[in-house]
N, C-alpha and C positions, 0 to 999 in steps of 0.2 A: 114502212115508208110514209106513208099517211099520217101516223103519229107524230113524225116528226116533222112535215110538211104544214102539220097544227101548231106543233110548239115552236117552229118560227112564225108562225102567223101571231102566234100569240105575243109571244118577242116585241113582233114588232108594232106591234099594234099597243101592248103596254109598254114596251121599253123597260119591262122589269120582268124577270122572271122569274115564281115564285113556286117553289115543289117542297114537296114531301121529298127528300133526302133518300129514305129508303125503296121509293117507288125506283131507284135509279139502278140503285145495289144490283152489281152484275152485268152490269152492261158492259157491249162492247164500246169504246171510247172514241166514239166517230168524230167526235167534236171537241174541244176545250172543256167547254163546263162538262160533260160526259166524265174526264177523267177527275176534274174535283170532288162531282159529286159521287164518283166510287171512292174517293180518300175518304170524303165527311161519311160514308156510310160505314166505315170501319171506324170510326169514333167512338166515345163514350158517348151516352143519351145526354147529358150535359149539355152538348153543343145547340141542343135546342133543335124544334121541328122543323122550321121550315128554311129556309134559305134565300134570299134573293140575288140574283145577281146583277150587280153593277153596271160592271165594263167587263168587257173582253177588247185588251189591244193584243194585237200583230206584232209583235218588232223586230222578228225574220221569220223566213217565209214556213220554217219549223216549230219558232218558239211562240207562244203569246203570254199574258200575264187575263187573269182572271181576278177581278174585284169581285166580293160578295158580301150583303148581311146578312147577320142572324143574330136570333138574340140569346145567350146561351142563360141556365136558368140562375145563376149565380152575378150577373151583371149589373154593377150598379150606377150604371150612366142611363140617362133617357135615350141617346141615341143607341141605335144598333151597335155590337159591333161590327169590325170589320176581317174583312180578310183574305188576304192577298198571296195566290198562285202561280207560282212557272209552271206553264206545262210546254211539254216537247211532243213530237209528232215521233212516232218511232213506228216507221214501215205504215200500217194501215190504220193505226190508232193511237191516240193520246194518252201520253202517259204525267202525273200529276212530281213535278222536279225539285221544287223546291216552295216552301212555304213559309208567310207572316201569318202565325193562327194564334196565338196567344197572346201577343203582345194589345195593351193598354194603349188609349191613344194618349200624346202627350197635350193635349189640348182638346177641351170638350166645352162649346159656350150653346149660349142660344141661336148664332150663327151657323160655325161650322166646328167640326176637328179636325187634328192635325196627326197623320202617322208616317213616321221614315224609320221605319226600322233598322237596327244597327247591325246587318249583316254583316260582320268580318268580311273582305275581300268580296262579296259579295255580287254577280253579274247577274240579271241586272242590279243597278239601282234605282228604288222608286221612292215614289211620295206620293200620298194619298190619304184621303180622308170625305166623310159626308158634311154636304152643304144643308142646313135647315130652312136660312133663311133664302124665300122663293126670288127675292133682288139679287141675292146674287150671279151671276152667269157667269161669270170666269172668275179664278184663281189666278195670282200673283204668287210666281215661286221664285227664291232665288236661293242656290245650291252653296253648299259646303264651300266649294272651289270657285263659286264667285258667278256662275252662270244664274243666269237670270231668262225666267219660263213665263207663258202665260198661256193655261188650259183651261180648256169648257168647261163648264159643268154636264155631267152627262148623268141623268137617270139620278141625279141628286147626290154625284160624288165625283170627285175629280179625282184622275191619276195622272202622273207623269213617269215615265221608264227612261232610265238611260242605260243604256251597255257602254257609253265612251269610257265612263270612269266608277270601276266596281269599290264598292264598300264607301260610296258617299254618301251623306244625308243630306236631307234638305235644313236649310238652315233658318229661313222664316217663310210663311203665306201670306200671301194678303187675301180677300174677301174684296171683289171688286161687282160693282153691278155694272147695267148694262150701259152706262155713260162714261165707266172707267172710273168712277171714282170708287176710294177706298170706301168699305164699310167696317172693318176690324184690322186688326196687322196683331201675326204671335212671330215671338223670335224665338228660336231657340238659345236657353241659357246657355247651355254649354258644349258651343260647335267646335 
């Protein structure tokens, strides 16, 4: 109990959470990141040592989505990757549901990147990516289906979930700082 009464302290106190992957292997999955990092501990060493995590949202009172970096040793962007988890709550622990672990982002600058991976039919749908540059503090989304988002930046990376409409992508960002104005705009080619 103690331990874990530290690694939220510590949470919150950096807003990033950064482990040894393997220190986790085994555990029971009391929490979100619990059951990711028993997924990354059945990985290959590949995926690289440490992990950070992002975000953790909510988007029913069972499910959340898990953001995380790492840098796996074959990567050849400066940023991290990224990567992105459903987890489900099933009886007293977390179970790791569905995952974006390989995929490429399709935009990588000196600002930010850009990830919606194309899950077929897919519940939820997200959009996510890391911010670099420190001006920016919210993101400009605007969806496949014409919805139009604007999320924080949190811990250096924004996400956005939707369950209303599975298997959408987001279709461009913007990079806004804290006055609202634009600092980058990516579109996707081919939405």
């Amino acid at each position: 109990m103690r331990v874990w009464l530290l690694l939220l302290l510590l949470v919150t106190l950096t807003g990033c959470l950064t482990v040894n992957a393997d220190e986790l292997a085994g555990r029971v999955a009391h929490a979100p990141e619990d059951a990711v990092f028993d997924w990354m501990s059945q990985q290959p060493p590949e995926v690289g040592d440490t992990t950070a995590i992002r975000q953790i949202v909510h988007f029913e009172e069972t499910r959340a989505a898990v953001l995380l970096s790492f840098r796996p040793e074959d990567w050849e962007y400066a940023q991290p990757a990224l990567a992105l988890f459903v987890v489900e709550k099933q009886g007293d622990r977390w179970v790791a549901k569905a995952h974006d672990y390989n995929s490429r982002p399709e935009l990588t600058d000196d600002i930010l990147s850009f990830y919606s991976p194309p899950w077929a039919n897919a519940e939820p749908s997200a959009v996510y990516g890391l911010v670099v540059d420190e001006r920016v503090t919210s993101v400009g989304l605007t969806w496949e289906d014409g919805l139009e988002q604007q999320v924080q930046v949190v811990n250096g990376s924004y996400l956005s979930i939707r369950t209303d409409a599975p298997g959408t992508r987001g279709a461009s960002v913007t990079a806004l700082n804290a006055e609202g104005h634009a600092l980058t705009e990516y579109i996707r080619a081919n939405k």
